[in-house]
C-alpha positions as CSV (number, residue, x, y, z in Angstrom):
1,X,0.0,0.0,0.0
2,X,1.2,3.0,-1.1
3,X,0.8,6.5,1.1
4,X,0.1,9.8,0.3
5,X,2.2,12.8,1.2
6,X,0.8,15.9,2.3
7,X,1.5,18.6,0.1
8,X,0.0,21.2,1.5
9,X,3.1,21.8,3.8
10,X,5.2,22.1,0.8
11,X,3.2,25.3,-1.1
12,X,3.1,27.1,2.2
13,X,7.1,27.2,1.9
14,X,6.7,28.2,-2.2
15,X,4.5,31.0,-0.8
16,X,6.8,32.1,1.9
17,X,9.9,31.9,-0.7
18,X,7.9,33.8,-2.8
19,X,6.6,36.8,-0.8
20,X,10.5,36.9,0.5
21,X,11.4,37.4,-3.1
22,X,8.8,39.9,-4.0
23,X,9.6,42.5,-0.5
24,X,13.5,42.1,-1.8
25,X,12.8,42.9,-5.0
26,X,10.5,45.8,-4.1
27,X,13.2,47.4,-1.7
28,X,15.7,47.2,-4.5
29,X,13.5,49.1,-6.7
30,X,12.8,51.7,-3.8
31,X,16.1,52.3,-2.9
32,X,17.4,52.7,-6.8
33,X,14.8,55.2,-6.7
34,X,15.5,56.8,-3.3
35,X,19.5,56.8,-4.1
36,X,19.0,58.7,-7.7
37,X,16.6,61.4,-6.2
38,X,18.9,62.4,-3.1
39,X,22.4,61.8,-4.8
40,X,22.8,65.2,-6.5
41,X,21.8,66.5,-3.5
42,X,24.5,65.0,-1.5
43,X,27.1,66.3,-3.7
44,X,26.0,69.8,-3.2
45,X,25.9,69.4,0.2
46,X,29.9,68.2,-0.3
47,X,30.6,70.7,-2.2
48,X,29.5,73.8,0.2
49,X,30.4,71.4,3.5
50,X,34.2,73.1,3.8
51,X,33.2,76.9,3.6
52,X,33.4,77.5,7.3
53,X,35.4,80.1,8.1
54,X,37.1,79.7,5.0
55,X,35.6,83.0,3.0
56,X,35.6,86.0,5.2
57,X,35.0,90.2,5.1
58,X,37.7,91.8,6.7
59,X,36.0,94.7,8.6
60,X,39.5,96.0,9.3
61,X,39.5,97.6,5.9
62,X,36.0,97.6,4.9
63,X,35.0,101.3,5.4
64,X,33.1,103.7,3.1
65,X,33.3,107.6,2.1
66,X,30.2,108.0,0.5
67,X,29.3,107.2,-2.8
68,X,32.5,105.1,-2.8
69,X,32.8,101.6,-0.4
70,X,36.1,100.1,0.3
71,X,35.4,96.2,0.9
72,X,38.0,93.2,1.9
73,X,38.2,89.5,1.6
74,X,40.2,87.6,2.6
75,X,40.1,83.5,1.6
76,X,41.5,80.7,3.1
77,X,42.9,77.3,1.6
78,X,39.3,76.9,-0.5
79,X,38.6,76.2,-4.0
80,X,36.3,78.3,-5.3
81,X,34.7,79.1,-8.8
82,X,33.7,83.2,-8.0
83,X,32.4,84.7,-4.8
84,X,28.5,86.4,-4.8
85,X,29.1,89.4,-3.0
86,X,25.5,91.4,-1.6
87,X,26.0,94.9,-0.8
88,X,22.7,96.1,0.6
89,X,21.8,100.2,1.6
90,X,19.2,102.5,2.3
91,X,17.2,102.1,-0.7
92,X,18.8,99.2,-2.6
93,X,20.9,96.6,-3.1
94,X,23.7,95.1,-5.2
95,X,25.3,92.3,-6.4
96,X,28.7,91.7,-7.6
97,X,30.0,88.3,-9.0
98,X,33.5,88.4,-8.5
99,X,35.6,85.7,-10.5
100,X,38.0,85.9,-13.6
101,X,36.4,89.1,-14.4
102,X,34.0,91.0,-12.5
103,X,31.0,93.4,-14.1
104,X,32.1,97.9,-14.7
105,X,30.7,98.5,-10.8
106,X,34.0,97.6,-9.7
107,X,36.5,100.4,-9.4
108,X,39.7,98.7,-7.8
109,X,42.6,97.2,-10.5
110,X,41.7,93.8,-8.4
111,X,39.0,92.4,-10.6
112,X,39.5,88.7,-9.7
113,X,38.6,86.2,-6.9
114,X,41.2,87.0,-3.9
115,X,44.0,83.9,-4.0
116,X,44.1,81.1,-2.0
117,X,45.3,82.5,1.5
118,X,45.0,85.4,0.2
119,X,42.8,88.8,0.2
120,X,41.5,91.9,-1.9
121,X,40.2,94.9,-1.2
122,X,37.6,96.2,-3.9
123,X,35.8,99.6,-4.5
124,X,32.6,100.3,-5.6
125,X,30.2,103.4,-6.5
126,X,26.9,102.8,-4.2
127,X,25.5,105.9,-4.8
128,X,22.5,104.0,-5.9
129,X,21.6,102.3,-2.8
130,X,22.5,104.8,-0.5
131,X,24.6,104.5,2.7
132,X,25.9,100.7,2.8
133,X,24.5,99.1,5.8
134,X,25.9,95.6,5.1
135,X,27.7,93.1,3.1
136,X,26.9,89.6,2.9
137,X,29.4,86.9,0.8
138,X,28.8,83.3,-0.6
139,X,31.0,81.0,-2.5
140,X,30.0,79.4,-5.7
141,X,32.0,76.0,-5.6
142,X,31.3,73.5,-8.8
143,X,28.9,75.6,-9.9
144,X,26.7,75.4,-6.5
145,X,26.1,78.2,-4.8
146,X,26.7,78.2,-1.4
147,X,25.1,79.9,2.3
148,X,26.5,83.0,2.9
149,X,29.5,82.5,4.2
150,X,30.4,85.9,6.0
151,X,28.3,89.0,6.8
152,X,29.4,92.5,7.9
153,X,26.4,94.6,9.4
154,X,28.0,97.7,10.8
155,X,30.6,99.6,8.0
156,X,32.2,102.3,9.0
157,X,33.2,105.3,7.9
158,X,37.0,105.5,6.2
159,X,37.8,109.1,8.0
């Protein structure tokens, strides 16, 4: 006499193995998508991650005498692609790019990014805006642009 096997033991497992494979599988595909969305972000989080303290306004010889300000920066051992310089006043503000070669506001022979451990001091006309009340500077590093990295709320006057 021959006996039957029970195989109703055996399809539970196939449906276990089966519902195993299908959360794996449905993981993977979140995570592929998860990873794609958040990568670039990551990188520009990299990229803007080493600015502390690194790009800095050197109140020592920022100063104005209206129209004309006088503004310093000094950077540290940072690559950078141009600084975005915010000069705000009264009435107004502007904004200066300052890389290879920096827009007619600029008055100073010093048209380009200050060196690595380095600094610049730039003038500008901001008889547009009014009295200067303050100076804000961010990096731009592989072509992200940065938080500000320094701000200078009280200028004083150069005499």
């Amino acid at each position: 006499m021959i006996k039957k096997r029970n195989k109703k033991g055996l399809s539970a497992v196939v449906t276990m193995l089966l519902l195993v494979a299908l959360t794996l599988v449905l993981v993977g595909v979140v995570w592929g998508v998860v990873n794609t969305l958040i990568e670039d972000k990551i990188e520009e989080s990299e990229s803007c991650s080493l600015i502390f303290d690194k790009i800095k306004i050197n109140s020592e010889f920022t100063c104005y005498d209206y129209p004309k300000l006088k503004f310093s920066i000094e950077r540290g051992d940072i690559e950078v692609d141009k600084l975005i310089v915010g000069i705000f006043g009264e009435s107004d503000s502007i904004t200066i790019d300052l890389s290879e070669e920096v827009n007619d506001l600029i008055l100073s022979a010093n048209k380009t990014i200050p060196s690595k451990k380095g600094g610049k001091v730039y003038e500008i006309d901001v008889s547009e805006i009014g009295v200067p009340e303050s100076i804000k500077v961010a990096p731009v590093i592989n072509e992200v642009t940065c938080d500000i990295a320094d701000i200078l709320s009280e200028i004083d006057n150069c005499f």
